[in-house]
C-alpha positions as CSV (number, residue, x, y, z in Angstrom):
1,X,-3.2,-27.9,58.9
2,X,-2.5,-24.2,58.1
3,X,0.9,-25.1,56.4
4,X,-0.4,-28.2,54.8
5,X,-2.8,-26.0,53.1
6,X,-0.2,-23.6,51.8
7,X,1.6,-26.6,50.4
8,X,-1.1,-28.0,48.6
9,X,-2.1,-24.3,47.2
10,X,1.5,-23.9,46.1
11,X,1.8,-27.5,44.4
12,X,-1.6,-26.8,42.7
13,X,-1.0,-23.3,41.3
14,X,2.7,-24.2,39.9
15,X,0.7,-27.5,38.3
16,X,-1.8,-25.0,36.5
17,X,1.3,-22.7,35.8
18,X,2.9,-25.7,34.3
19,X,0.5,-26.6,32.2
20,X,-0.1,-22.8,31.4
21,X,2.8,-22.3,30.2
22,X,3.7,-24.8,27.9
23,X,4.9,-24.4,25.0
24,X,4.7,-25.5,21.0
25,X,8.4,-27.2,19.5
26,X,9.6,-25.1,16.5
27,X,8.1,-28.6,14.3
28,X,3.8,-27.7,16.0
29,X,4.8,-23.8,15.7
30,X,5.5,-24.5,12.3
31,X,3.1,-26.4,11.0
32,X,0.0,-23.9,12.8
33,X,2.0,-21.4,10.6
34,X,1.8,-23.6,7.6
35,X,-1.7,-24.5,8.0
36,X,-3.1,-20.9,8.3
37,X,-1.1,-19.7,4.9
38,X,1.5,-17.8,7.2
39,X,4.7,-19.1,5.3
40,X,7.6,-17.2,5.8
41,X,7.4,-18.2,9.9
42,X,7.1,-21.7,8.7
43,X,9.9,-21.9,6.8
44,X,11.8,-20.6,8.9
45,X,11.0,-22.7,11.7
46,X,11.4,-25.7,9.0
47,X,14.9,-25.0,7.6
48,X,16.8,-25.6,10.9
49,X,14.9,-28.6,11.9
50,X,15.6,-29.7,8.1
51,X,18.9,-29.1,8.2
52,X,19.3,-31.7,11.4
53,X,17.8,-33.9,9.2
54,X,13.9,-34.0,10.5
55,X,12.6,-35.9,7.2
56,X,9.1,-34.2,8.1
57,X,10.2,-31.0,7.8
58,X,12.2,-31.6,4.5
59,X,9.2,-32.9,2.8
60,X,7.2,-29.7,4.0
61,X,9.9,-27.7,2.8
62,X,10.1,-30.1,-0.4
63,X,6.2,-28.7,-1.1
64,X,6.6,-25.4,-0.3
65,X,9.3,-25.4,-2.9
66,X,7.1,-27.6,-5.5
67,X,4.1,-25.1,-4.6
68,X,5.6,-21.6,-4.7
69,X,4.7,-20.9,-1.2
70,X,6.6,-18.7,0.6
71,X,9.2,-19.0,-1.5
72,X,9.8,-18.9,-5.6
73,X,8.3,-22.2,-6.7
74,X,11.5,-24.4,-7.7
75,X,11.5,-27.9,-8.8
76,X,15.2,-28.0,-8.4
77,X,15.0,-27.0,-4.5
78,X,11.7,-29.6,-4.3
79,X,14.0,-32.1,-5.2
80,X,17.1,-31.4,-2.8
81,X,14.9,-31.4,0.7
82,X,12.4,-34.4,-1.1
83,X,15.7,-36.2,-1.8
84,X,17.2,-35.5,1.5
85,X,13.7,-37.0,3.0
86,X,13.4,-39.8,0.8
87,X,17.1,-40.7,1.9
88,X,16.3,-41.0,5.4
89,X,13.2,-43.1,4.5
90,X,10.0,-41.1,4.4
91,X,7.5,-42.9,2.1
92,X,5.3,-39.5,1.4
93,X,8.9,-37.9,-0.3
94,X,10.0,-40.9,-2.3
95,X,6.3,-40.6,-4.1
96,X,7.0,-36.6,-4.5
97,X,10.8,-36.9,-5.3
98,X,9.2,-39.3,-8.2
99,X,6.6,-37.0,-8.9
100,X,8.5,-34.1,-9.3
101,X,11.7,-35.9,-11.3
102,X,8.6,-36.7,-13.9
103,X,8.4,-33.0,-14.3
104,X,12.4,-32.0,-14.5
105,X,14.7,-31.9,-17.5
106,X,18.0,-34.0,-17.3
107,X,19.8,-30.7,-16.8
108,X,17.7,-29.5,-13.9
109,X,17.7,-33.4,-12.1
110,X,21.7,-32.9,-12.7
111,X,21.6,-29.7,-10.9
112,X,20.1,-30.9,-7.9
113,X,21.2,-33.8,-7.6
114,X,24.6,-31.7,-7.0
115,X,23.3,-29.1,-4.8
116,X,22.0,-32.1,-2.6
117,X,25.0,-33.5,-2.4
118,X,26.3,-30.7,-2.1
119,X,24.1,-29.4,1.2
120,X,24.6,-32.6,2.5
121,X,28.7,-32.8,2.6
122,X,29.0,-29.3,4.1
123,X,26.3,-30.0,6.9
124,X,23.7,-27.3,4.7
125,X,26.6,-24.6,4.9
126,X,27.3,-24.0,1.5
127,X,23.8,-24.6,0.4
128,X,22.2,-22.6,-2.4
129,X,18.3,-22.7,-1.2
């Protein structure tokens, strides 16, 4: 009965510990940094989920681009990580990727059309973001 007892004890604390000590993905992490303005941390948490092509996290970083946070606003790198999320079939990107192109000159769209293309062949190697 003793060592039944000791059992059950054990299997109970490593359940609390279990559930104590879980854990936040890099994608929740980032987006409680997001959320409370802390933006460096998100992006950072962002890019490599982006760059394994997590259409969510390109169209966060596509916004943070198109907003200026964290980062020099840039309607040029808005368009490469909308673009890349659009691509893979996210509905909330294609409506930014058009909202944003509305904003761009021909020569800008050109540019990043290339740079996307660009990220894309070299696995986001020889990416300029």
């Amino acid at each position: 009965m003793k060592k039944q007892m000791i059992i059950g004890g054990l299997v109970a604390a490593a359940q609390i510990l279990g559930i104590a000590g879980a854990v936040a993905g890099p994608w929740e992490d980032g987006m409680a940094a997001y959320n409370r303005g802390d933006y460096m941390p998100a992006i950072r948490l962002f890019r490599p989920l982006a760059e394994q092509g997590n259409a969510d996290a390109q169209n966060v970083l596509g916004m943070m681009y198109r907003r200026g946070q964290g980062v020099a606003h840039s309607s040029v790198r808005a368009f490469l990580w909308f673009s890349r999320a659009a691509a893979r079939g996210d509905t909330k990107a294609k409506t930014e990727l058009r909202d944003v192109s509305q904003t761009m000159t021909a020569e800008e769209l050109s540019q990043a059309r290339e740079m996307a293309q660009a990220c894309e062949a070299s696995s986001y190697r020889s990416c300029e973001y």
